[in-house]
C-alpha positions in Angstrom: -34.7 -26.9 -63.3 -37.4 -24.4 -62.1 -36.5 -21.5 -59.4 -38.7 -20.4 -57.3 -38.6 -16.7 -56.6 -39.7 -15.4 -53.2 -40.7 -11.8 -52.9 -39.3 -10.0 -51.0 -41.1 -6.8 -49.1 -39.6 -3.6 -48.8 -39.0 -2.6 -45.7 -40.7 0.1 -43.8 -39.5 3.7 -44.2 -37.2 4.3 -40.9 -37.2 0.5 -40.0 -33.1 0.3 -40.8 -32.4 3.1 -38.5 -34.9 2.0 -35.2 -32.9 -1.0 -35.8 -29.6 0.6 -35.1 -30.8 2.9 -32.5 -32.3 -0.3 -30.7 -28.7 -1.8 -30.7 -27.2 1.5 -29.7 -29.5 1.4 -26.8 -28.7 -2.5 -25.7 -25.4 -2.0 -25.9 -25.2 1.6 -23.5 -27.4 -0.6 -21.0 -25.0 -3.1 -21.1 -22.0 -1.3 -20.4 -23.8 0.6 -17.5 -24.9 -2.5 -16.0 -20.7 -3.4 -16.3 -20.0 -0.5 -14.8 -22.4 -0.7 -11.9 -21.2 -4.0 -11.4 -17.8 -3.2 -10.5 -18.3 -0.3 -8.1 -17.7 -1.4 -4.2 -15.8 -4.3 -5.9 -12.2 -3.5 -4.5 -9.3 -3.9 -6.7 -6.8 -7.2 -6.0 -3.8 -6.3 -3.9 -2.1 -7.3 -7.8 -3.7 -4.8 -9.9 -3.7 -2.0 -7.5 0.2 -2.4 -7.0 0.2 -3.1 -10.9 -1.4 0.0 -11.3 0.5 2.1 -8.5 3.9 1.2 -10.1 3.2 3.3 -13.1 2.6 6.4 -10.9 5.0 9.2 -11.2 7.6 9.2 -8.4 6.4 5.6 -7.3 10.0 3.1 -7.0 9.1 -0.6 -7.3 12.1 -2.8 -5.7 12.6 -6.3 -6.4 11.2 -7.4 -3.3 7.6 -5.9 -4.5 7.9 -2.8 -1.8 6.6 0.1 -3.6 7.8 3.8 -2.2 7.7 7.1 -3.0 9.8 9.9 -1.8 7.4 12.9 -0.1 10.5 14.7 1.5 14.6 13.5 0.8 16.2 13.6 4.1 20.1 13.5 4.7 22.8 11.4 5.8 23.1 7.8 5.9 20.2 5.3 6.1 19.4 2.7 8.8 20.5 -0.9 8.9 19.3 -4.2 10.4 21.2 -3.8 13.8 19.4 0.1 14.3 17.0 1.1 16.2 14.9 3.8 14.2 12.8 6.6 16.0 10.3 7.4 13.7 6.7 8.7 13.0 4.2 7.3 10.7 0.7 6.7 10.1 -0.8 3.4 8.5 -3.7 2.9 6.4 -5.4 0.4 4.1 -6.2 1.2 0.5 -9.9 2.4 1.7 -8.4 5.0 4.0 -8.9 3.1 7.5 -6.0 4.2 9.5 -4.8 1.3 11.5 -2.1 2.4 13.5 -0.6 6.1 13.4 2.3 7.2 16.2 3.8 10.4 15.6 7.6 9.4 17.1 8.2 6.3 18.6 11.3 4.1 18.6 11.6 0.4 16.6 14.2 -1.8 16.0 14.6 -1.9 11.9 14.6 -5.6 12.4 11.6 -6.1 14.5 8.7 -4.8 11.9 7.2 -6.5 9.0 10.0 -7.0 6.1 8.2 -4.2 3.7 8.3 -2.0 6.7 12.1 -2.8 7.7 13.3 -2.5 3.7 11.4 0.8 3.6 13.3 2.6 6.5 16.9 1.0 5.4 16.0 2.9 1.6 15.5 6.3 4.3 17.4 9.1 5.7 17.7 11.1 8.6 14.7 14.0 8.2 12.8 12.0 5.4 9.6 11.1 4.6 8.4 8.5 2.7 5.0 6.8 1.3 5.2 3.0 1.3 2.7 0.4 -0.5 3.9 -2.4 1.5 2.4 -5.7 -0.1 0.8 -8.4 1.4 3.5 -10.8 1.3 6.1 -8.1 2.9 3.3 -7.3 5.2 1.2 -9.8 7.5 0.1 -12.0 4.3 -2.4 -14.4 4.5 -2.5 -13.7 8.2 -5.2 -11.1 9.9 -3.2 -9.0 12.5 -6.2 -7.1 14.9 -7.7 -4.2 12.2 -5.9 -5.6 9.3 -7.7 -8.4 7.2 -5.8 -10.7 5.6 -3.7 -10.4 2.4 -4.0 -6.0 2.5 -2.1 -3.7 1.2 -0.2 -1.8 3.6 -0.2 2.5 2.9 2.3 4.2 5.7 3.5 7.9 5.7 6.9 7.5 7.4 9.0 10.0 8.5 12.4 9.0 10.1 13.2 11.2 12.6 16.8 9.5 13.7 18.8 6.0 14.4 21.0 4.4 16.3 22.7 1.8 16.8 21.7 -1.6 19.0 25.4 -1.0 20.3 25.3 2.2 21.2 21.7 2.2 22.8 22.9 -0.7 25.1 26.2 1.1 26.4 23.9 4.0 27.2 21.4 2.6 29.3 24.5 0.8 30.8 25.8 4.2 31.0 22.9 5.8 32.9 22.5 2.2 35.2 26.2 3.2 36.8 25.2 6.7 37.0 21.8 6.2 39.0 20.2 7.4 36.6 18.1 4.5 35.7 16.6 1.6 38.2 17.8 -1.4 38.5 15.6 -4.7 39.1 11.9 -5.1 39.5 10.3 -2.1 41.5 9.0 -3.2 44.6 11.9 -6.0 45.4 
């Protein structure tokens, strides 16, 4: 059996390294072409709460809430049957505020479940950062400035509570006294 040898050339002095350089080169272009890719491209309501969790001061529940504590207050916390006078500002993740009031009154109840569970974890005087999710939130659901399945970012500060009990034998209060109308004006 006969071989056949081919020869081979030797390669040109610096060839080896262009080579390398060349790849070097493809592959920087390549990962700033990734990298351009993703910018404007906003994280999923998942990884960005994925991501949050791992923040220092940041409390997951098991619910999914996320909150951190900005100020302790004092005292007990509200419960279902309260009605919370409190401030707070909302936002999406991009910074869009969508609702800000600094003290209004709200039943504990009659807000979105993130929103409820977040005040009930509060006490008198404190503020709080909540990362309400979008299934604690409005969901799949657009509610006016809010697109659908968002993250909700509120700065809450609760400034006191009371009870639905005691608010109602108040205003019952201040009915006997004359000190609030009765019936439709006008009648």
């Amino acid at each position: 059996m006969s071989t056949t040898a081919v020869p081979l050339h030797p390669i040109a002095k610096g060839s080896l390294t262009r080579l390398w350089v060349g790849v070097a080169v493809v592959a920087l272009a390549a990962g700033g072409l990734a990298w351009a890719g993703q910018q404007g491209v906003k994280p999923s309501p998942a990884s960005f709460l994925a991501h949050n969790g791992g923040e220092e001061g940041v409390v997951t529940t098991e619910s999914g809430l996320q909150f951190k504590v900005l100020e302790e207050g004092a005292g007990p916390s509200p419960t279902p049957a309260d009605v919370a006078l409190v401030g707070y500002k909302g936002t999406l993740l991009d910074g869009t505020v969508f609702d800000e009031n600094p003290q209004t009154a709200m039943p504990v109840d009659g807000v979105v479940p993130g929103f409820s569970e977040g005040l009930q974890k509060m006490k008198k005087g404190g503020k709080y950062r909540l990362w309400i999710p979008p299934q604690l939130g409005y969901g799949e659901q657009a509610a006016g400035p809010i697109p659908a399945n968002s993250v909700l970012v509120f700065d809450v500060q609760l400034h006191d509570f009371k009870s639905k009990a005691d608010i109602m034998r108040m205003q019952q209060m201040m009915q006997q006294q004359g000190g609030m109308p009765q019936g439709v004006p006008g009648q």
